[in-house]
N, C-alpha and C positions, 0 to 999 in steps of 0.2 A: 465149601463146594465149588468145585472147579466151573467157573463162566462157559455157558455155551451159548456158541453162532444160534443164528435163528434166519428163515427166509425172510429177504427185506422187501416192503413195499412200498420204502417211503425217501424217496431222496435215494441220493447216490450209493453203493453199496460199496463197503469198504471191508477189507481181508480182517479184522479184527474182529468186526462183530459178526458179521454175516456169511453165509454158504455162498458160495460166488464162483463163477468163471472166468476166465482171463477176456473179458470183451475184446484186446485184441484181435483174437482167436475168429471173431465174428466178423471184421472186418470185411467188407468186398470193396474191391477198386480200389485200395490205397497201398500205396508201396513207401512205410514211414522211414525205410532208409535213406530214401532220396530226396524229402522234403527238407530236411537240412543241410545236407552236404550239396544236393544243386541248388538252394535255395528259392524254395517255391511256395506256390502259395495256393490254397485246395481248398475245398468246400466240402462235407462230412454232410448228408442228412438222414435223419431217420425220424421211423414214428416216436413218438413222446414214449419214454419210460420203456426205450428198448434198452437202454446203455451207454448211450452217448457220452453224459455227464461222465459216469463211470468212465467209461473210457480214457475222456481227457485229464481227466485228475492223473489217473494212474499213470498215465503216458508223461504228464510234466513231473511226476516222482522219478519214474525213470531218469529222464533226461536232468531232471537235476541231480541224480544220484551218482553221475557220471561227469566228464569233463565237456562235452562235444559243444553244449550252449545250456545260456539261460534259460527257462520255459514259468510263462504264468497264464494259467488259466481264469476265463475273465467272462464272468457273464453279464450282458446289456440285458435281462430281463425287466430291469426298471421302464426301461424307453417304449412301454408297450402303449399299444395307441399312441405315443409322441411322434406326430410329424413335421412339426418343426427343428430346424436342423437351429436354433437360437437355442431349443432348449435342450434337445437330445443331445448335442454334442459337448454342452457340460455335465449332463449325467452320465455320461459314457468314459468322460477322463476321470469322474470324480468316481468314476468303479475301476478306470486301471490302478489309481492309488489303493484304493480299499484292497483289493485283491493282492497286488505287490506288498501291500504290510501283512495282509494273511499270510502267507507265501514265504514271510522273512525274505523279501527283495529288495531291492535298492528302491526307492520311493518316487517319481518322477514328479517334476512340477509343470505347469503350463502357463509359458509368459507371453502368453496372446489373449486379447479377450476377443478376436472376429473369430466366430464359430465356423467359419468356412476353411476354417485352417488351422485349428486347435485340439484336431485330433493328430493329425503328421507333427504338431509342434510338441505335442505329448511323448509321441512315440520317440520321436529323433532325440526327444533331451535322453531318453528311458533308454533306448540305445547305448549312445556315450555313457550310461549310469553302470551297464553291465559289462562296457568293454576290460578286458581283451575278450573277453566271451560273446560270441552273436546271439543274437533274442529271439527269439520262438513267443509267440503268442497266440493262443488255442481260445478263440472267442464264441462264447456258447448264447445260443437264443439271437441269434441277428436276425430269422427271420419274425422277431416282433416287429422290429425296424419298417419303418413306411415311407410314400411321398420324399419329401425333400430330403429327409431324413435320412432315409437308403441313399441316395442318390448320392449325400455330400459323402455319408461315409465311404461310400466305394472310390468315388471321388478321390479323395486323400489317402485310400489306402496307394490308387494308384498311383498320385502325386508322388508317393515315397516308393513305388516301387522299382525305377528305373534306377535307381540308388542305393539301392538295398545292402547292406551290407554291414561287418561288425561295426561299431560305435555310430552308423551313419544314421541305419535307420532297422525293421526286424527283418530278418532275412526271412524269417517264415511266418506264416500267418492261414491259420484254418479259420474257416467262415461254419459254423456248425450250428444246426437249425433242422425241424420240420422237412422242409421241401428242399427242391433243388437252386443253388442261387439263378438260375433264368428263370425259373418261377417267380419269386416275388420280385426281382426284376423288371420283369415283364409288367407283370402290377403296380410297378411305382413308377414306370413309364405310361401310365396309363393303357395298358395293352399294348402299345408299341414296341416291335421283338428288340433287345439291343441291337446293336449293329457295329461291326469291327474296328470304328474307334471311339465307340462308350467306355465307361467305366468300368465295365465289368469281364471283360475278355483276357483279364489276370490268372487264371485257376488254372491250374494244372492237372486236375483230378477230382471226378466226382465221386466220392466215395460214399456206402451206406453201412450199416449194421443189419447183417441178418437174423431172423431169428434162429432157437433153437433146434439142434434137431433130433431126432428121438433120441441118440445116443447124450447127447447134452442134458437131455432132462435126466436120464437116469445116471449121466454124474454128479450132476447135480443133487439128487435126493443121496447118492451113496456115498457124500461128504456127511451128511447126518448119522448115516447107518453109522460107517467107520466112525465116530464121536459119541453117540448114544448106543449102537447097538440096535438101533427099529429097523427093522425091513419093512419095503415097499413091495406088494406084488406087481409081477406084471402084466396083467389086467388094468390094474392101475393106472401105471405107468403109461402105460399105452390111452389110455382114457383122457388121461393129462393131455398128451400130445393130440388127440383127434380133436379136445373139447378146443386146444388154445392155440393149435396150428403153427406149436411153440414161440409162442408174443410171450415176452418175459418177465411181465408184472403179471402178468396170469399164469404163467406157469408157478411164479413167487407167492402168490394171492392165496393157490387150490391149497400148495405144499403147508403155508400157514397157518391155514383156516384148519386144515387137516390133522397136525401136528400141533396145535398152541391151543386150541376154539372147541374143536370136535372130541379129538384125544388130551389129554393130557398134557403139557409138558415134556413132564416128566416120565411120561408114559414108556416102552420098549414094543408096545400090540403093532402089530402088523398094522401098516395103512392097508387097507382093502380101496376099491373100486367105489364101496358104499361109501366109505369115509371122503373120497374126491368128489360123487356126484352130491350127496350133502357140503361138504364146503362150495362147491358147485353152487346151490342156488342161494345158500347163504351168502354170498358173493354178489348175485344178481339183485336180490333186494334190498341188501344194505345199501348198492349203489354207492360204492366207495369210489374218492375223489375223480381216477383215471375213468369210471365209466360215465360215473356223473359229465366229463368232458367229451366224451362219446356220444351223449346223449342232446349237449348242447352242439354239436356238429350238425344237427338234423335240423336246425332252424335256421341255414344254410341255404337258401333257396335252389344254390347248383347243387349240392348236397343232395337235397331231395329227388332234385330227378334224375342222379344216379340211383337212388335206393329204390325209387321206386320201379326203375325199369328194373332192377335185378328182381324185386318182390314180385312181380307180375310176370317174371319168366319171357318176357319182351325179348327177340332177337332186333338187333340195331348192330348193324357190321362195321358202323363208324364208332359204335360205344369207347372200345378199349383207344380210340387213337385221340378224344377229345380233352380236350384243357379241364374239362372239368373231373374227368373219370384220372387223369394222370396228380389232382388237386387232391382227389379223396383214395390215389392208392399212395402217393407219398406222409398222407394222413394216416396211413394205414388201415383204414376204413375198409379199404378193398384191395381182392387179390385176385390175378388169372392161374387158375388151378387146371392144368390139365387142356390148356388152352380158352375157358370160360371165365369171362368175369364174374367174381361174385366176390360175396360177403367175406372178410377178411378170414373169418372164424367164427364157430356154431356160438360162441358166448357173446360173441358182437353180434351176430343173428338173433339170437334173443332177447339183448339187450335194446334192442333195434326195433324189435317188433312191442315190446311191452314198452318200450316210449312213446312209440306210434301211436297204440292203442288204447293209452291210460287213459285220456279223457273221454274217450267212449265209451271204456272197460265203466267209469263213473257215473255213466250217464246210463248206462242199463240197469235199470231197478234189480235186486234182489229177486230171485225166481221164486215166484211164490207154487210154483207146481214140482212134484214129486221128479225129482232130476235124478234119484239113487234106487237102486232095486234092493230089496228088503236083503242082500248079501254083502250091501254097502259099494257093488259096483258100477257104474256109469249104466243109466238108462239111455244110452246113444239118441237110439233111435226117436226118445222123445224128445229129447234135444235137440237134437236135428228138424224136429218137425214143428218146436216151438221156434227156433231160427226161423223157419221159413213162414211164420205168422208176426214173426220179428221185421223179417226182410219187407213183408209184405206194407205193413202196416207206416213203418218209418223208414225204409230207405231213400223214399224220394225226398226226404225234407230232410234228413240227416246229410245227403251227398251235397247237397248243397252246400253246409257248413264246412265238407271237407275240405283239408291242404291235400291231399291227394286223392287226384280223383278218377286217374286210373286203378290203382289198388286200394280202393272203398271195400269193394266185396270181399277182398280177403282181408282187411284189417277190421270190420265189421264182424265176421266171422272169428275169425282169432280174437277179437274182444267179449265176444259171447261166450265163448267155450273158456277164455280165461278166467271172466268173471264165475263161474261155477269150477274149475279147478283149481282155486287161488288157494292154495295152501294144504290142499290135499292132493296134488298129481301135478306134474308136469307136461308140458307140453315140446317135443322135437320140430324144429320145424328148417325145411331144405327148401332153399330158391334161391338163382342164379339164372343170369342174362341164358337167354338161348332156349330154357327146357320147357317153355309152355305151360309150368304147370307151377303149382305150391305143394308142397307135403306136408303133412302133419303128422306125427304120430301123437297121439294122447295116453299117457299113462296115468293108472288112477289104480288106485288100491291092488295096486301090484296086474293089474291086467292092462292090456296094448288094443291101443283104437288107430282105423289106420281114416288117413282124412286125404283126401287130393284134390285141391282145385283147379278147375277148369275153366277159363272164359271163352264165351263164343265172340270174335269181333265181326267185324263187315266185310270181313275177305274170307269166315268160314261159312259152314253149315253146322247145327247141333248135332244132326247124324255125324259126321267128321269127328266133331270134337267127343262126342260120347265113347265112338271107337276108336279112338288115338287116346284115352283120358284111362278106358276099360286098360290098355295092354300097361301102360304107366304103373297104372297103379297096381297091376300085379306083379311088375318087375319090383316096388318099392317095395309092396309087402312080403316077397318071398325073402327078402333082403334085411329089415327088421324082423318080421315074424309070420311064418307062413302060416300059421293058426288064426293068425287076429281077424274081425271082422272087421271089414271094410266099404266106405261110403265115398262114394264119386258125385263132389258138390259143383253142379255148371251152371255159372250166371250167362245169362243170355244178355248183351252189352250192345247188341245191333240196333241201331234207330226204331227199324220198325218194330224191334220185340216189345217195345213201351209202349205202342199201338194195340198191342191185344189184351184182353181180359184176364185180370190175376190168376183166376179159374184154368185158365191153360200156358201162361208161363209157371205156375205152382206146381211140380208135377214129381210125385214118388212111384219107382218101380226097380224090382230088386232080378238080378242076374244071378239067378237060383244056381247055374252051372256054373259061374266064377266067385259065387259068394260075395257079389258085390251090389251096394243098394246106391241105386242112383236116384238124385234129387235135385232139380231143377229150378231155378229161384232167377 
């Protein structure tokens, strides 16, 4: 039986095994004709497991398949947390050799033992090793690099750069990493910006990797069709690109999961819509490696209060300009859609929110009261009304405990309704800097609950917030489903409201004319 490609999720993807796209093709801000022939030196970043790797392999295949130069790809993932340059800069030559013999290169040595100068003595012998050919070296993961460490090697890249040239020293040289080289930069100056005669004002282009885009993902699946014969609908298709905001270990992940997990193999069945939103949350609970890293981002302290200002719907009109918001979108964490910051993509929003909320989700006892109505569907309403005997009883001692203590009420909330949909329904949920609000939608035995949080703070009124929260949530709900019923939940968060008696911050009453039942906590 004839070997087929498969979607890859693990390490670099290569034309042999795998359904693949020319990562070139994704490139923004690089112009790779000119980084050889003027001889320059450029910086590449993207989020983890966009293509990067990929890319560079396949780019030093080229260039070695041709005459123009040498090219070896070379990653310092070892030197991670190493900030001393005594030790990082013998693990960094002793990875151009390892790579140069992968590579079938010429092998360089290094006849210096002072580490402040034993990375240009590396390269300059590795030069002369490749001449008459000029050297290209594609260095991936530099920003693990730290402290002294960053420092020296930029240091001596620039040492050799006023020199650069065949047998002298590499005429080119990509820096390719996470963020932007002023970024960790910055950080290994201890905050201090460079300045224009540091080490680092060598780059001649900062280039990224975008992700896909609708048309990318459905050539992507139609390297499969064309091979196997399965067609994708486009329902589908389309579901792919809304759920992943085309991020391309998740667009790789749903295709997998759907084709190898859910169907078959060997299968020809249509992938449907069902078969994406099940690899869908088979995805989110296995918590495979890349989100498991996603999830370790949140114990971040600047981390956090970017998430949380987008969770709570907070407008802050310096968000998008600050060091930390520009830290967590080169992370890919986050993204300005339409001119709002928010959550990168709806599977990082919920990967985000059920991290958030796991050890609360643990800490809310098993419901012992009747949560299902005898058709097996969500009894909302008494849900909602055991929440707000929930709210009542332990919010003040639980908020306490929180890391986040502006978005308590709705991660409190979203842990309650999780703990009772945990394996039978899903939950949708939309928040983003600017809208004032949270959404929810809950599905559960095939029927849609619509949920909207509101907080009142010290610059509203609850009359405001009830009538700005009423028109919200009937714009969301006409939007998922104009049928669904719908609950407008408003924490009152102002000083004095902790002032008055449970009995009248506790308050349910339903808007017979919009179909909406409001509740007060």
């Amino acid at each position: 039986m004839q070997k087929r490609h498969f979607f890859n999720t693990t390490g670099p993807c290569n034309p042999t095994d795998h359904y693949m796209l020319p990562p070139a093709d994704r490139l923004v801000g690089a112009q790779l004709h000119r980084y050889i022939k003027d001889k320059l030196y450029w910086v590449l970043h993207a989020p983890r497991q966009t293509g990067k790797t990929t890319f560079l392999i396949s780019w030093m295949q080229e260039i070695n398949a041709g005459s123009e130069a040498i090219a070896c790809y070379v990653s310092i993932e070892r030197c991670q947390g190493v900030t001393e340059t005594g030790r990082a800069m013998p693990a960094i030559c002793h990875a151009i050799k390892e790579y140069a013999g992968i590579a079938r290169l010429p092998v360089p040595e290094v006849t210096t033992d002072n580490a402040s100068s034993m990375l240009s003595n590396i390269l300059i012998c590795w030069a002369k090793l490749v001449a008459p050919q000029p050297l290209v070296v594609l260095f991936d993961e530099v920003d693990v690099l730290e402290g002294e460490a960053l420092i020296s090697f930029l240091q001596q890249l620039r040492g050799g750069f006023a020199s650069r040239d065949t047998g002298t020293f590499p005429v080119s040289i990509a820096l390719v990493g996470m963020r932007d080289l002023k970024d960790y930069t910055t950080a290994a100056k201890d905050g201090k910006a460079p300045n224009p005669g540091s080490p680092f004002n060598i780059k001649a282009d900062s280039a990224s990797l975008s992700n896909f885009s609708k048309e990318d993902i459905a050539k992507l699946f139609a390297q499969r069709t064309r091979e196997t014969g399965q067609p994708i609908t486009a329902e589908a298709l389309e579901y792919v690109y809304e759920q992943s905001k085309g991020q391309p270990w998740i667009v790789n992940s749903l295709f997998l999961r759907a084709t190898m997990r859910i169907l078959d193999e060997e299968s020809t069945e249509t992938v449907t819509i069902d078969h994406i939103r099940e690899a869908r949350e088979q995805m989110i609970m296995a918590r495979e490696t890349h989100l498991d890293a996603l999830a370790y981002r949140l114990e971040d302290p600047r981390v956090k209060s970017i998430i949380e200002t987008l969770m709570t719907g907070e407008s802050d009109p310096r968000l998008a300009e600050s060091e930390t918001f520009r830290i967590c979108l080169d992370l890919g964490l986050v993204a300005i859609e339409r001119g709002t910051p928010q959550i990168a993509n709806p599977i990082y929003r919920e990967v985000i929110a059920r991290q958030m909320t796991y050890s609360i989700q643990l800490a809310i006892p098993q419901p012992a009261w009747q949560w299902q109505k005898t058709d097996g569907t969500l009894d909302m309403d008494r849900l909602l009304r055991e929440f707000q005997k929930f709210w009542r009883r332990h919010s003040e001692v639980w908020e306490q405990k929180s890391n986040y203590t502006e978005a308590f009420p709705h991660l409190l909330l979203m842990a309650f309704l999780q703990r009772v949909t945990n394996g039978g329904g899903q939950i949708e949920r939309e928040y983003a800097a600017g809208r004032g609000r949270m959404d929810l939608a809950v599905e559960f035995s095939g029927v849609c609950y619509i949920i909207e949080v509101k907080v009142v703070y010290y610059y509203d009124t609850p009359a405001l917030v009830r009538e700005e929260g009423l028109e919200q949530i009937l714009g969301y709900r006409d939007r998922i489903d104009a049928s669904a019923p719908a609950w407008l939940v408003i924490f009152d968060r102002r000083p004095q409201a902790k002032e008055r008696p449970w009995e009248e911050r506790i308050t349910w009453t339903t808007d017979e004319e919009k179909r909406v039942t409001i509740l007060e906590c």
